[in-house]
MARKOLGU-640986 format. One record per residue: x, y, z of N, C-alpha, C in turn; residue in one letter. Coordinates in steps of 0.2 Angstrom, whole numbers, padded with zeros to 4 digits, always signed. Atoms other than C-alpha are relative to their C-alpha. Example, Ala and Ser with C-alpha at 12.3 -4.5 7.8 and 13.67 -1.06 7.14 Angstrom:
<sites>
+0004-0006+0000+0062-0022+0039+0004+0006+0000a-0004-0006-0001+0068-0005+0036-0004+0005+0003s
</sites>
This chain:
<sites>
-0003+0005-0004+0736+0329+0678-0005-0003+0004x+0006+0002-0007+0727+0318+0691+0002+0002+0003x+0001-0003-0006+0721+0323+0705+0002-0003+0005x-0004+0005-0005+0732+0313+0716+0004+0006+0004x-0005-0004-0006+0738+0322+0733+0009-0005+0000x-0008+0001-0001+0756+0324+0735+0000-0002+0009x-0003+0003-0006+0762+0315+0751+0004+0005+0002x-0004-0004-0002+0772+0327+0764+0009-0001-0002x-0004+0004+0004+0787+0316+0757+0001+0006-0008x-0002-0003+0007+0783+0323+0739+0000+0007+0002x+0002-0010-0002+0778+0341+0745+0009+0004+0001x-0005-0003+0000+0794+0343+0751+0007-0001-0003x-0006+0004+0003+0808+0331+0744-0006-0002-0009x+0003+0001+0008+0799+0334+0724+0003-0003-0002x-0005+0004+0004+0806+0322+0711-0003+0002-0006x+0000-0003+0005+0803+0333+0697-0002-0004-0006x-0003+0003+0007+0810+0322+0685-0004-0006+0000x+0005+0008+0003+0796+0307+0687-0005+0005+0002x+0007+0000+0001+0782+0317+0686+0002+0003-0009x+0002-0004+0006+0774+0323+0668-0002+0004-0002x+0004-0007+0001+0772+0340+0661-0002-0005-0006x+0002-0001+0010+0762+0345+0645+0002+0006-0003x-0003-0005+0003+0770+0355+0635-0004+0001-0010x+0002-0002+0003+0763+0366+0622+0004+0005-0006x-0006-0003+0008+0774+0371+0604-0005+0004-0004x+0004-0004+0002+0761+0386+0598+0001+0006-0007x-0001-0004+0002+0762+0400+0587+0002+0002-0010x+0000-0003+0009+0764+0408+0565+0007-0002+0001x-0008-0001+0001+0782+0406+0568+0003-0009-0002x-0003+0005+0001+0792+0392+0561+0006-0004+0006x-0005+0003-0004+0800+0379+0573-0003-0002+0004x+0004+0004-0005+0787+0369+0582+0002-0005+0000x+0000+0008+0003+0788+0352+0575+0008+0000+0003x-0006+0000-0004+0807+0356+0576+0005+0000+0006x-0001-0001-0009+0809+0361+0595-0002-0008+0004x+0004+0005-0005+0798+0346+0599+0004-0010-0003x-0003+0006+0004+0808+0332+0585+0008+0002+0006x-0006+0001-0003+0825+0340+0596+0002-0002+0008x-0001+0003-0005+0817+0336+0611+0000-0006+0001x-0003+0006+0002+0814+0320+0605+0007-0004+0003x-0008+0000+0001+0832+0317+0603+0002+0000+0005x+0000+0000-0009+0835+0323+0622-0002-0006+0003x+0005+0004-0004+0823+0312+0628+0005-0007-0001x-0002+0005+0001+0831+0297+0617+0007-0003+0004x-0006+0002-0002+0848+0300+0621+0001-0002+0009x-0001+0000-0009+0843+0300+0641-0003-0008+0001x+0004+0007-0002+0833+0281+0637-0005-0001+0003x+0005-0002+0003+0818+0288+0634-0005-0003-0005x+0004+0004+0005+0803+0279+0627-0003+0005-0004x+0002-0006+0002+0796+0289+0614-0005-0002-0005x+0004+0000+0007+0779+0289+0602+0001+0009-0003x+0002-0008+0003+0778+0304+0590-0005-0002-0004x+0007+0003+0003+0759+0302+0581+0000+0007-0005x+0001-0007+0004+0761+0317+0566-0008-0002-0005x+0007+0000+0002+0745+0321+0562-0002+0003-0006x+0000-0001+0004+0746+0331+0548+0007+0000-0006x-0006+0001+0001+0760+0324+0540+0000-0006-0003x+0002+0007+0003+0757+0308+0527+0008+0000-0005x-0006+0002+0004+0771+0302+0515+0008-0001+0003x-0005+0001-0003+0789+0300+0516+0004+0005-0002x-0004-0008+0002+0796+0317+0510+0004+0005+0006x-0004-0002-0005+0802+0322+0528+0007-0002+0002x-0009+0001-0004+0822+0325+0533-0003-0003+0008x-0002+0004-0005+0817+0319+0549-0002-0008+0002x+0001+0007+0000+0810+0303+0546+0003-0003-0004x-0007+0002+0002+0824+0301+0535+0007-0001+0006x-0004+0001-0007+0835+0303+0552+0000-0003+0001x-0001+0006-0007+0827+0292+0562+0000-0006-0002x-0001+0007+0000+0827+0278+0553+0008-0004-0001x-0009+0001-0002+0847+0280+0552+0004-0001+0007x-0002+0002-0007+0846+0278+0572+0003-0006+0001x+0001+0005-0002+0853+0266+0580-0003-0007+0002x+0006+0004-0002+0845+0250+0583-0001+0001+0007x+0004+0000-0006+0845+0253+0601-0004+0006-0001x+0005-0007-0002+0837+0273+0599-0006-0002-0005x+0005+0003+0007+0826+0264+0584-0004-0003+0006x+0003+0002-0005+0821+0251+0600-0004+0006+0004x+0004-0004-0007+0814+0267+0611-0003+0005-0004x+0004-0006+0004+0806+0277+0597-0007-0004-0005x+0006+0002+0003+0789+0273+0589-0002+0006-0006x+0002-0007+0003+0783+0285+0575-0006-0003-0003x+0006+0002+0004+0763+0283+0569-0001+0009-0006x+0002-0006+0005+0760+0295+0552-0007-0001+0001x+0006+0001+0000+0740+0299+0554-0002+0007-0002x+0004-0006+0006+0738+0312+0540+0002-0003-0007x-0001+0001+0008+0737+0310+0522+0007+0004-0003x-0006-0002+0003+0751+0316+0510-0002+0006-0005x+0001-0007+0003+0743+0334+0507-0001+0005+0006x+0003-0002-0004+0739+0348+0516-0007+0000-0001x+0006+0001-0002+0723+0349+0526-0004+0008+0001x+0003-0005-0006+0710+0364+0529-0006-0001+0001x+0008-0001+0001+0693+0367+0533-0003-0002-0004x+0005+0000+0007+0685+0367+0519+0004-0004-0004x-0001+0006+0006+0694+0352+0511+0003-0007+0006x-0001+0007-0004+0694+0339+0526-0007-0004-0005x+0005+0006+0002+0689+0323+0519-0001-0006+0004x+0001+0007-0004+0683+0305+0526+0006-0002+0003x-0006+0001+0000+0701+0299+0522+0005+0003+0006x-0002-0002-0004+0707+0311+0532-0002+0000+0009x+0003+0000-0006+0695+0311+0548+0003-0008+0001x+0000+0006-0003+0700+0291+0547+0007+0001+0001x-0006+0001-0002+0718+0293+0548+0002+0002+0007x-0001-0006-0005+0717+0307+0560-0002-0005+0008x+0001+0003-0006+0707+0295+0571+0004-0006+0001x-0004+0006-0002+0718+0280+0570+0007+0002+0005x-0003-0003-0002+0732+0291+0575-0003+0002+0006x+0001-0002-0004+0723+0297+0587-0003-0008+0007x+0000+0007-0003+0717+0279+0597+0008-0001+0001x-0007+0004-0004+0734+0274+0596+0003+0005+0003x+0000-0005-0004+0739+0289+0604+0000-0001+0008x+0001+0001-0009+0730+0286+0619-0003-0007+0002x+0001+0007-0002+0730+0268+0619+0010-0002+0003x-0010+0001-0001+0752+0271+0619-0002+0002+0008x+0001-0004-0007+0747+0283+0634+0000-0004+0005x+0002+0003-0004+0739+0271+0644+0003-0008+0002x-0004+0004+0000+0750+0256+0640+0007+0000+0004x-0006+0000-0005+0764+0263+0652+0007-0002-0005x-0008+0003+0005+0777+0258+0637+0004+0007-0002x-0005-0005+0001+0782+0277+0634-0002+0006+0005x-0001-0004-0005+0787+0290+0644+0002+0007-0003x+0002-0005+0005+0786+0304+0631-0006-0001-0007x+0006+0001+0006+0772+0306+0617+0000+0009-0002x+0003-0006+0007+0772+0321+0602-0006-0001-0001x+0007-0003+0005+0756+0326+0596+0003+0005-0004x-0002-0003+0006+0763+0332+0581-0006+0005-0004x+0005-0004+0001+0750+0346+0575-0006-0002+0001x+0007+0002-0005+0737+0340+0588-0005+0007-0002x+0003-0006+0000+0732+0358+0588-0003+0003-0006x+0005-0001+0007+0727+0359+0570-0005-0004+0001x+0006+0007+0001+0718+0341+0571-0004+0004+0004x+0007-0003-0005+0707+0352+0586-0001+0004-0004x+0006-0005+0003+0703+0366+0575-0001-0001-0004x+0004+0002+0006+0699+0356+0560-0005-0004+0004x+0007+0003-0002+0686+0347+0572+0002-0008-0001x+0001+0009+0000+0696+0328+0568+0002-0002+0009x-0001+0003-0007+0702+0328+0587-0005+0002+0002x+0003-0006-0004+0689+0334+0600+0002+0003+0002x-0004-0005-0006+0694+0348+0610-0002-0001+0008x+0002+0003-0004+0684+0339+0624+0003-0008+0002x-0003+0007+0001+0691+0321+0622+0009+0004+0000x-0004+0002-0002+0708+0328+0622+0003+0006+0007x+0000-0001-0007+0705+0339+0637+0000-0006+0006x+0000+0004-0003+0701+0324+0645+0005-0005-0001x-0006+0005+0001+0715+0314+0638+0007+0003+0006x-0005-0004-0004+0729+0329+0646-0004-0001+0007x+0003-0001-0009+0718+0328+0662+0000-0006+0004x-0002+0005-0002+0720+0310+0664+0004-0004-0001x-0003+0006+0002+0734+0304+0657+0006-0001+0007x-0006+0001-0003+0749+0295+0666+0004+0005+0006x-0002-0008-0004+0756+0307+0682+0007+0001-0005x-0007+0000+0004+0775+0301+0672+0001+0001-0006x-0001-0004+0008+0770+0306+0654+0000+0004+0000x-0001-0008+0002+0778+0320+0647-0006+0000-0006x+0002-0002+0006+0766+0325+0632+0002+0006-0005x+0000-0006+0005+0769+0338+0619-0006+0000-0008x+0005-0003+0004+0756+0345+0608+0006+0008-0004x-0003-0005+0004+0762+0355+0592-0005+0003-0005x+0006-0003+0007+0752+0368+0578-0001+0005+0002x+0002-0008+0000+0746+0383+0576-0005+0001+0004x+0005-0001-0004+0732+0390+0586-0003-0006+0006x+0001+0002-0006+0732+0382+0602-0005+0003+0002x+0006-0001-0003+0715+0382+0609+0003+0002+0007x+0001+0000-0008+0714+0391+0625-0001-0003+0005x+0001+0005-0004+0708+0378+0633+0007-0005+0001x-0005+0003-0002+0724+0368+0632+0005+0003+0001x-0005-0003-0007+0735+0381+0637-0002+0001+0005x+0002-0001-0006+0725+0384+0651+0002-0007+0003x-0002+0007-0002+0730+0364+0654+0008-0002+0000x-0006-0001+0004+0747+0367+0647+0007-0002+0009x-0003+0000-0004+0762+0366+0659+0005+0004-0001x-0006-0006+0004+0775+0376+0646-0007-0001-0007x+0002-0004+0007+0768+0385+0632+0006+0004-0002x-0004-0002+0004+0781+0391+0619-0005+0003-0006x+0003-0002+0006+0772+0402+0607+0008+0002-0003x-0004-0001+0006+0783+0403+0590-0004+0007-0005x+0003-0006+0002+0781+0421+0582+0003+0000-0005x-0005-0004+0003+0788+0426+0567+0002+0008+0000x-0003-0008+0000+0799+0442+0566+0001+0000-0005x-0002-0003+0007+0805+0441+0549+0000-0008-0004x+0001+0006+0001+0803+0425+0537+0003+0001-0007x-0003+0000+0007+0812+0422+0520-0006-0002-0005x+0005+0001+0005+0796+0416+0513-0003+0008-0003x+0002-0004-0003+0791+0435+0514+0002+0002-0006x-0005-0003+0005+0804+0437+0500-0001-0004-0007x-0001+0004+0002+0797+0422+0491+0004-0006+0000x-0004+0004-0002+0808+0409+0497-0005-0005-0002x+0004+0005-0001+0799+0392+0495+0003-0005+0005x+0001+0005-0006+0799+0378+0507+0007-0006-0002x-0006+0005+0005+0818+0368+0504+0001-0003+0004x-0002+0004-0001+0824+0352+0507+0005-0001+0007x-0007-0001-0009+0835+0350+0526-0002+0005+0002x+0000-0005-0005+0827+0366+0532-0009+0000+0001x+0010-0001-0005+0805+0365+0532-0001-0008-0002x+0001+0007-0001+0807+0347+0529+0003-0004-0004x
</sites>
């Protein structure tokens, strides 16, 4: 956050609710994306401006982007969605061009929404994968959480949360599995992993 001293005003009469955490949705366990599309929704229903920028997340095959476009036109008006991932998975060793450009455009507009004061929440939808594939920096988006907005909430979701952004975090939720139906063969159904 910045470095802006609190007034003896804020010190002791805090207004919780106009500053911005960073919240961090981590862990192998299913229900990050989830957690953070429900707070969405919170956010919406209170008149809440809201980007979500999924990063590794391309096509139109998602239940929830099927959702919101059935909002109405006023929660439609306070929701922005950027998709800045291709329509496959991504790993290491099969990052292409296409994808570093998606990744970057997604991410510009990101912290171009940030600084334009237009929303008062912002998803990084699998931010923490784009850092450990190398298409975000993990340097640029320390410095993005370290200067953004005192009143932006951000949320950062994926697997392997770099230490360094929980150490910057404000809530960190790691998601664990305990028992998974994939385990059993299950595959991936429709209305429940997307």
């Amino acid at each position: 956050m910045n470095n802006k001293k609190l007034s003896s005003e804020e010190l002791f009469n805090p207004k919780f609710d106009k500053i911005g955490y960073i919240q961090v949705y981590t862990g192998d366990g299913k229900g990050k994306t989830t957690a953070s599309l429900g707070l969405t929704m919170r956010a919406l229903g209170r008149g809440w401006k809201v980007l979500i920028v999924m990063f590794a997340k391309g096509g139109n095959g998602y239940g929830e982007l099927f959702s919101f476009r059935e909002l109405s036109p006023k929660l439609m008006n306070q929701l922005k969605i950027i998709q800045a991932g291709l329509d496959k998975i991504v790993y290491k060793n099969t990052v292409s061009e296409e994808d570093k450009n998606a990744v970057d455009y997604g991410w510009k507009a990101a912290k171009q929404a940030a600084m334009s004061g237009e929303f008062d929440l912002i998803v990084l939808d699998e931010a923490n994968i784009a850092i450990e594939l190398g298409l975000i920096s993990l340097e640029d988006m320390k410095d993005f959480l370290k200067n953004k907005p005192a009143s932006l909430e951000i949320v950062l979701t994926g697997r392997h949360a770099h230490p360094e952004i929980i150490e910057l975090a404000h809530l960190v939720s790691e998601i664990n599995p305990v028992k998974h139906y994939w385990d059993i063969g299950v595959t991936a159904r429709k209305g429940i992993e997307y």
